[in-house]
LUMVEX-938058 format. One record per residue: residue in three letters; chain; residue number from 1; x, y, z of N, C-alpha, C, O, CB in turn. Coordinates in pm, whole numbers, plus 32768, in hexadecimal, padded with zeros to 4 digits. Each point is the difference from the previous one (the first is absolute). Last residue first. Glycine has a CB too. Layout:
! residues N
ROLUM  res  chain    n   nc1   nc2   nc3  cac1  cac2  cac3   cc1   cc2   cc3   oc1   oc2   oc3  cbc1  cbc2  cbc3
ROLUM  Ala      A  NUM     X     Y     Z     X     Y     Z     X     Y     Z     X     Y     Z     X     Y     Z
...
! end
This chain:
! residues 87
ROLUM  res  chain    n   nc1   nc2   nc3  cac1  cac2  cac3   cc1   cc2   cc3   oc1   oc2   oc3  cbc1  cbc2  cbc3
ROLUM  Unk      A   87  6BB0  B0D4  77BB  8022  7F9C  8059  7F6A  802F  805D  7FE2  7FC4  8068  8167  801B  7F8A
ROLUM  Unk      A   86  7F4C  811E  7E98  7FE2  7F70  7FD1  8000  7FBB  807E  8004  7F88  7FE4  8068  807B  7F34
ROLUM  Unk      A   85  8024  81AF  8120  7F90  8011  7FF3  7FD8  7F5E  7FAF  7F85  7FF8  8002  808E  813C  8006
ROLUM  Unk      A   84  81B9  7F02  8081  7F5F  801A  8078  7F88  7FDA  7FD9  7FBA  7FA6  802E  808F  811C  801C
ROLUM  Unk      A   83  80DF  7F48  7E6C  8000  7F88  801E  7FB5  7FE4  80B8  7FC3  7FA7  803A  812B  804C  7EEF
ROLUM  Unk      A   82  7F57  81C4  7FC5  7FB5  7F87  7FC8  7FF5  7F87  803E  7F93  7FC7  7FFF  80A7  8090  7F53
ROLUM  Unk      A   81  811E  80A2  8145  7F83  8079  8028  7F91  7F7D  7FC6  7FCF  7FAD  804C  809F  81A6  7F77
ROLUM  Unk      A   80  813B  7E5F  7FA8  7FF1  7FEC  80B8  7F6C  8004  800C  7FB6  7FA3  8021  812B  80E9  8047
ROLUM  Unk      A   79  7FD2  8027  7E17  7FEE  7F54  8003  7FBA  7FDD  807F  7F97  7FC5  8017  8149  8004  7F69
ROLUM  Unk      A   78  7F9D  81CE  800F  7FAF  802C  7FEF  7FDF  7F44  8001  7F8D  7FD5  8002  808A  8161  7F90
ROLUM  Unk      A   77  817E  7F62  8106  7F84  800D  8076  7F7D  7FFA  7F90  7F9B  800C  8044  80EC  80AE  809C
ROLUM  Unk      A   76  80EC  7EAC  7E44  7FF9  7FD4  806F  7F7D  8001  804E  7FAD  7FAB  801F  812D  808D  7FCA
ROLUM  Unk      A   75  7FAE  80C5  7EA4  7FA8  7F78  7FD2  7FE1  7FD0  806B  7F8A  7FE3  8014  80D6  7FDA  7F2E
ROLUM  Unk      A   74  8095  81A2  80FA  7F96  8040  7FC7  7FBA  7F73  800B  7FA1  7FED  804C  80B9  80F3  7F12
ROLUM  Unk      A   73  8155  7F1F  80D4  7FBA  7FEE  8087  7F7B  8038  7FDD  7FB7  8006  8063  8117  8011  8045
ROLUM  Unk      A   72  80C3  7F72  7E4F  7F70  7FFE  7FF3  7FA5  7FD4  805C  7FB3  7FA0  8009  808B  804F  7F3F
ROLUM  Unk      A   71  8192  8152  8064  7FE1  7F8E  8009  7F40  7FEE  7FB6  7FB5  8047  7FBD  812F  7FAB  8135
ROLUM  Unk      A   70  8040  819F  7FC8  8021  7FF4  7F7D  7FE6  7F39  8004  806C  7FC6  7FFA  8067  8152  7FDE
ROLUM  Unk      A   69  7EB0  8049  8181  8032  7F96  8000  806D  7F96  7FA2  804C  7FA3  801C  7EF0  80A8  8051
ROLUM  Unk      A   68  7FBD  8165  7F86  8062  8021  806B  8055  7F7B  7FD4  806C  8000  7FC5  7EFE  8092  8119
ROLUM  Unk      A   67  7F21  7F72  7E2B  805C  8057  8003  8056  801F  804B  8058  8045  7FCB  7F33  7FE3  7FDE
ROLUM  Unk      A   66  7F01  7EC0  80E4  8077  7FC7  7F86  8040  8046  7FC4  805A  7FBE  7FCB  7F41  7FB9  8006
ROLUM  Unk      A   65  7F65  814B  8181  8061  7FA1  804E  8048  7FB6  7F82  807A  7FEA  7FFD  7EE7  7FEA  80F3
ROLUM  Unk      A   64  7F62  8151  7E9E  8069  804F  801F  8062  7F8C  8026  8071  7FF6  7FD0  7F0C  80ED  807B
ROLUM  Unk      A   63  7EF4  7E6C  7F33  8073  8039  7F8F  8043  8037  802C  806B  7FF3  7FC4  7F3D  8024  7FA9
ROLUM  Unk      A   62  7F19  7F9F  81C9  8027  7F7E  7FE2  8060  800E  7F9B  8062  7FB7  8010  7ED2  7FE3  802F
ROLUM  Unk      A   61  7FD1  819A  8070  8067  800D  803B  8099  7F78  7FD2  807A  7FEF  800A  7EAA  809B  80BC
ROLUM  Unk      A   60  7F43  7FEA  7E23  804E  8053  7FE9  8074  7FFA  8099  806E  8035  7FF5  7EC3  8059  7F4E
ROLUM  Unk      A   59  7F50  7E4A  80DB  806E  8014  7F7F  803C  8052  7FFF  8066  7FD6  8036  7F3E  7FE3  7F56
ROLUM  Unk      A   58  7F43  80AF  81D8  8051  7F98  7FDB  8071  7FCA  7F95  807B  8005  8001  7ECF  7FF9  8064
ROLUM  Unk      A   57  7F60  814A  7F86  808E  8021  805A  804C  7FAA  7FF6  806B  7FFF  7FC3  7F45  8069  80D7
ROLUM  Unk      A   56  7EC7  7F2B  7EA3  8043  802C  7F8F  8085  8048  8042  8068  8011  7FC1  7EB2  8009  7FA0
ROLUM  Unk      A   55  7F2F  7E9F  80FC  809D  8042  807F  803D  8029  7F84  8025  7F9F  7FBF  8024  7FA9  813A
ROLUM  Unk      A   54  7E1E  8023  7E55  8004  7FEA  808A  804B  8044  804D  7FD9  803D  8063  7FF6  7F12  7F69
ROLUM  Unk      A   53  8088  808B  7E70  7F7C  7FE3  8002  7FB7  8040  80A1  7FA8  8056  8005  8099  7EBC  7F42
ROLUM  Unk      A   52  8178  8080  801F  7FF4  8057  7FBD  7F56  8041  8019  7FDB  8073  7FEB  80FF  7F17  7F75
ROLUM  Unk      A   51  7FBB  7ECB  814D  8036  8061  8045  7FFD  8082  7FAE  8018  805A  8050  806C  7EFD  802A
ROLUM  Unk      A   50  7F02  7F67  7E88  7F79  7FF5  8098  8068  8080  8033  7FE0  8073  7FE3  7FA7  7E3E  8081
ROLUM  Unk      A   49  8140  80DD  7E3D  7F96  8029  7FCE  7FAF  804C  806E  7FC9  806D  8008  8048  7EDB  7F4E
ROLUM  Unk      A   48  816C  7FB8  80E1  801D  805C  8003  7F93  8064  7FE7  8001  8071  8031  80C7  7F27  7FAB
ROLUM  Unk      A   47  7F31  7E93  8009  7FF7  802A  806A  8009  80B3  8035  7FCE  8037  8062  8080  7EC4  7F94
ROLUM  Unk      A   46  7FB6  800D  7E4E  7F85  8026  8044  8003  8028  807F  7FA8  804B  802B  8001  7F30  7F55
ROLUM  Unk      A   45  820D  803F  7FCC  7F87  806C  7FB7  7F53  8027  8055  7FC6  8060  8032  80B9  7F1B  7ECF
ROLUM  Unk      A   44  80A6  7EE4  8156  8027  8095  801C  7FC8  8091  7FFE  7FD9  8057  804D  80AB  7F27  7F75
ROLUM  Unk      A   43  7EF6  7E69  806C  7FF9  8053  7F97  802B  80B8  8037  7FBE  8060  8028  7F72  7ECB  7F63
ROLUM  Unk      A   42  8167  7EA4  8118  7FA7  807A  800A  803A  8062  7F95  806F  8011  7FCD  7F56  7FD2  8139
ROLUM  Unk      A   41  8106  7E89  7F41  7F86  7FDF  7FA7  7F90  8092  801A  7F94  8015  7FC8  808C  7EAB  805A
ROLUM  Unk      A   40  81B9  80DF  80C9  7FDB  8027  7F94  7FB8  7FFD  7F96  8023  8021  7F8F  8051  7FE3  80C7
ROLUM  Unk      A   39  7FF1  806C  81CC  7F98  7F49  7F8E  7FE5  8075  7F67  7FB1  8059  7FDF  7F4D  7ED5  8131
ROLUM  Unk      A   38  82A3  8118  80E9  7F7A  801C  7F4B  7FC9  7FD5  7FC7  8034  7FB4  7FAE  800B  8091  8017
ROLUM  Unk      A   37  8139  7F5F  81F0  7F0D  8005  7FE9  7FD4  8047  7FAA  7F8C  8027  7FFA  8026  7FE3  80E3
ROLUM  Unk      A   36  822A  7FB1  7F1B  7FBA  7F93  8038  7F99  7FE4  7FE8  7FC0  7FAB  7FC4  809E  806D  80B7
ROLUM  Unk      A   35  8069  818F  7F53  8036  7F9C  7FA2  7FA9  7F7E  8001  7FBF  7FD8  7FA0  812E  8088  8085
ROLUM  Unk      A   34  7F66  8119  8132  7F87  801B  7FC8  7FE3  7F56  7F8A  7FA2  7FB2  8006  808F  81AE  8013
ROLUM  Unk      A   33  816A  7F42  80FB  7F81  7FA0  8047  7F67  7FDE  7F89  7FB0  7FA4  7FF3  80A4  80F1  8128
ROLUM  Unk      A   32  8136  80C3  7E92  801C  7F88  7FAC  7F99  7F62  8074  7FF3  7F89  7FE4  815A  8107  7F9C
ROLUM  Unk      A   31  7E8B  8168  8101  7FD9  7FDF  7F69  800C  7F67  7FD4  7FA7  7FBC  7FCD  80AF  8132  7FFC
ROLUM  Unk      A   30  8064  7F86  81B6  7F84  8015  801F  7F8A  7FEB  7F84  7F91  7FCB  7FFC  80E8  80CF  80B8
ROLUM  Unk      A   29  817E  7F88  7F36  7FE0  7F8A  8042  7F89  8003  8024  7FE4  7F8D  8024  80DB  8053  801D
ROLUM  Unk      A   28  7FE4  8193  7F56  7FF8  7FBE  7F77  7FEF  7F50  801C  7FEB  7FAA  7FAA  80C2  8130  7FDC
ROLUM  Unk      A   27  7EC8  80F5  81E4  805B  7FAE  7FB2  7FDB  7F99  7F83  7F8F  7FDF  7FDE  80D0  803E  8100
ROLUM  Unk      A   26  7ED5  81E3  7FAF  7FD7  7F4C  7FDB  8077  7FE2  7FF3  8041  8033  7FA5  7EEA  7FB2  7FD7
ROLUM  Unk      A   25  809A  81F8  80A9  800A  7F8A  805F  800A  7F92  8016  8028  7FC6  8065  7FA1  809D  7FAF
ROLUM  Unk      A   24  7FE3  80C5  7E7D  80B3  8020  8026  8000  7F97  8073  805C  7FAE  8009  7FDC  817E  7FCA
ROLUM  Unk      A   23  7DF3  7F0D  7F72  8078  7F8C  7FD4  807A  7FEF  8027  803F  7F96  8006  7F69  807C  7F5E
ROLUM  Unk      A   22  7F19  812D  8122  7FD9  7F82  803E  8039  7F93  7FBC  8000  7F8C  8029  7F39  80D0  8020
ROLUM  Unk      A   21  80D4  8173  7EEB  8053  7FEA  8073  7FFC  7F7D  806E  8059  7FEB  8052  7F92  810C  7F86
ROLUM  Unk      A   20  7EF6  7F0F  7E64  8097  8021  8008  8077  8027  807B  8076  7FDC  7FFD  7F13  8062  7F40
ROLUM  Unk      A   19  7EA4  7FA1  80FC  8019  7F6B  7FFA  8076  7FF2  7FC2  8046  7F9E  801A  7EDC  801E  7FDD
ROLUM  Unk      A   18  8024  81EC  8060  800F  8002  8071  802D  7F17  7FFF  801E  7FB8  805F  7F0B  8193  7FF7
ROLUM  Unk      A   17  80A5  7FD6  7E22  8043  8029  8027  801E  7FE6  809E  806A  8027  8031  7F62  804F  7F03
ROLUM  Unk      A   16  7EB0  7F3D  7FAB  807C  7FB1  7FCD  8095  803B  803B  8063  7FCE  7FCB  7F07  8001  7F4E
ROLUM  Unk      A   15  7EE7  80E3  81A9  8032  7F72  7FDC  8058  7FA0  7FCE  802A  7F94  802A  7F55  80B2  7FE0
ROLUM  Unk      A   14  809B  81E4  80B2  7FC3  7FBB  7F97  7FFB  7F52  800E  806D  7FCC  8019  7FE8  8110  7F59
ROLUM  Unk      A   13  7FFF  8030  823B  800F  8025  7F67  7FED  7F9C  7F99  8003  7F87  8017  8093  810F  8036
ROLUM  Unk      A   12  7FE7  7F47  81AF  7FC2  8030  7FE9  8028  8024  7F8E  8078  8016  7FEF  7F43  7FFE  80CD
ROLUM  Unk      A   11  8070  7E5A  80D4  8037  807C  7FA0  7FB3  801D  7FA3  7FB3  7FA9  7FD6  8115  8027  8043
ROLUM  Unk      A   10  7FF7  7F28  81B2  7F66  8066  7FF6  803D  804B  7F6D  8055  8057  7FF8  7F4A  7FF6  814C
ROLUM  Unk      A    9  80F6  7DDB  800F  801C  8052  7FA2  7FAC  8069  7FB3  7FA7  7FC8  7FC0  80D5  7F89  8048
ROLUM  Unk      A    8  7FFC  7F33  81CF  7F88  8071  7FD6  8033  8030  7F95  8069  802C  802F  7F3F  8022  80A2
ROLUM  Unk      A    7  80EA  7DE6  8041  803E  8083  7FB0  7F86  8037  7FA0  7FC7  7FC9  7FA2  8148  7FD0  8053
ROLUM  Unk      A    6  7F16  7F2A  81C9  7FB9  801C  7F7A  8020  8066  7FF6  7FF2  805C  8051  7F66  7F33  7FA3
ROLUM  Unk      A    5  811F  7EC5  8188  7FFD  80AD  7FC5  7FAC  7FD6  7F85  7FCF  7F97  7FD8  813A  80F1  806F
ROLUM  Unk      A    4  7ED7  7E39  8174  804C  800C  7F8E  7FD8  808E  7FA4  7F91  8035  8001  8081  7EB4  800B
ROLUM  Unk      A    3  7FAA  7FAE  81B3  801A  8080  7FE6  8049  7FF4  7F74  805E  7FB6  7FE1  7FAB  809B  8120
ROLUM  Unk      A    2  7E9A  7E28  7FE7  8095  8026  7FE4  8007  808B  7FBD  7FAB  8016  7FAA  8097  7EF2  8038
ROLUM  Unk      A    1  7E5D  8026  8192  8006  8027  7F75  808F  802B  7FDF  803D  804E  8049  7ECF  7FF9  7FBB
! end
């Protein structure tokens, strides 16, 4: 089995606040991957709805990271996430 690490990160406080410091990390090359696999025929909103619905942490970690990020890594993961759940 090949050896390989994992960086543990543990943080604590509010949601939108613990996906605001989970942005300072993100390179901008990590973001700009995202680009590719957006199917922009998904409904944002609604998606946001469910996670409002369901994981309302979530989201809210999900805004911190586009606040940090100042991008639209919001659309991104909330694209991503949908397109799991369609598959």
């Amino acid at each position: 089995m090949p050896y390989f690490e994992v960086a543990i990160d543990q943080q604590n406080g509010a949601s939108h606040e613990i996906g605001y410091h989970q942005g300072k990390r993100i390179p901008t090359s990590l973001v700009e991957k995202f680009e590719p696999i957006v199917n922009e025929n998904i409904d944002v909103h609604a998606v946001e709805n469910i996670f409002h619905h369901f994981a309302p942490h979530l989201l809210d970690e999900i805004k911190g990271l586009s606040d940090q990020c100042k991008c639209l890594i919001r659309r991104y993961c909330l694209c991503s996430v949908a397109m799991i759940f369609q598959n």
